[in-house]
C-alpha positions as CSV (number, residue, x, y, z in Angstrom):
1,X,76.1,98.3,89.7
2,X,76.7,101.9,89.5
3,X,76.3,103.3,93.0
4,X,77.9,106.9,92.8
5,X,79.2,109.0,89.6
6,X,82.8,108.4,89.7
7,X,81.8,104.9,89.1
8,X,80.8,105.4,85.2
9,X,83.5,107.9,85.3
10,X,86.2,106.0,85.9
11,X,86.2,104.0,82.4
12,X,84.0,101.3,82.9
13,X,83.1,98.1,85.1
14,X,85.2,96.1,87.4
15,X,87.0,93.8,84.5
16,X,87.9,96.8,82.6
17,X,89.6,98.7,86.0
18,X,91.2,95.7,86.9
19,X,92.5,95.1,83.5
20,X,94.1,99.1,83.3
21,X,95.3,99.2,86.6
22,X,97.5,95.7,85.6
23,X,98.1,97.6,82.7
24,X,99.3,100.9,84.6
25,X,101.5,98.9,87.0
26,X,103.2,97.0,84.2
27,X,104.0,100.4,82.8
28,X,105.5,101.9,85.9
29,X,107.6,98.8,86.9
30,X,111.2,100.7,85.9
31,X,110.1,103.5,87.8
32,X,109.5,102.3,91.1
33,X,113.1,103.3,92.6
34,X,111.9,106.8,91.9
35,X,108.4,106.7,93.9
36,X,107.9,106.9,97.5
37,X,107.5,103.7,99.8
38,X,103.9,104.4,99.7
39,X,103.5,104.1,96.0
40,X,105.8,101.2,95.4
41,X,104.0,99.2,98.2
42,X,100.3,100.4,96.3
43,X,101.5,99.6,93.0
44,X,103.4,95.8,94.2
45,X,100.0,95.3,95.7
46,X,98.2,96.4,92.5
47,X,100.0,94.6,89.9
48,X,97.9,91.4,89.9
49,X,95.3,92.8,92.3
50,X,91.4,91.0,91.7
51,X,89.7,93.7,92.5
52,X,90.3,97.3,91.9
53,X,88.0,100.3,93.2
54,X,87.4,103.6,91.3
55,X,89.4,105.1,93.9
56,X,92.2,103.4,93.7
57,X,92.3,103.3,89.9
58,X,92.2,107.5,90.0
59,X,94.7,107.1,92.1
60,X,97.1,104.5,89.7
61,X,96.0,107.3,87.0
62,X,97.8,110.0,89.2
63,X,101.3,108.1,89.4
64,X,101.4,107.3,86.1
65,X,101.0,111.2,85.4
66,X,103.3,111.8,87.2
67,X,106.1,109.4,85.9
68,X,105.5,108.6,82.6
């Protein structure tokens, strides 16, 4: 249910976040000696998450930008 905008912003429902934030982590696993302890703890805690917010999946979008 879409309660706020960056809801149907973010790409679509629930499945399809958790699918591209698995997808994102999988992608940034050979750069993880290069992020900060903050990001590699998010991302080992992402990588087979069950749930993933709009928030954090922004947030996933902005590391990868960064790295890849």
């Amino acid at each position: 249910m879409a309660y706020h905008q960056l809801t149907t912003e973010s790409g679509g429902d629930e499945n399809s976040r958790i699918n591209e934030a698995r997808e994102i982590c999988r992608m940034l696993e050979e750069f993880t000696e290069q992020m900060s302890e903050k990001e590699q703890s998010f991302i080992g805690d992402m990588t087979d998450c069950d749930y993933c917010t709009t928030k954090q999946l922004f947030w996933l979008r902005d590391i990868k930008d960064r790295y890849l």
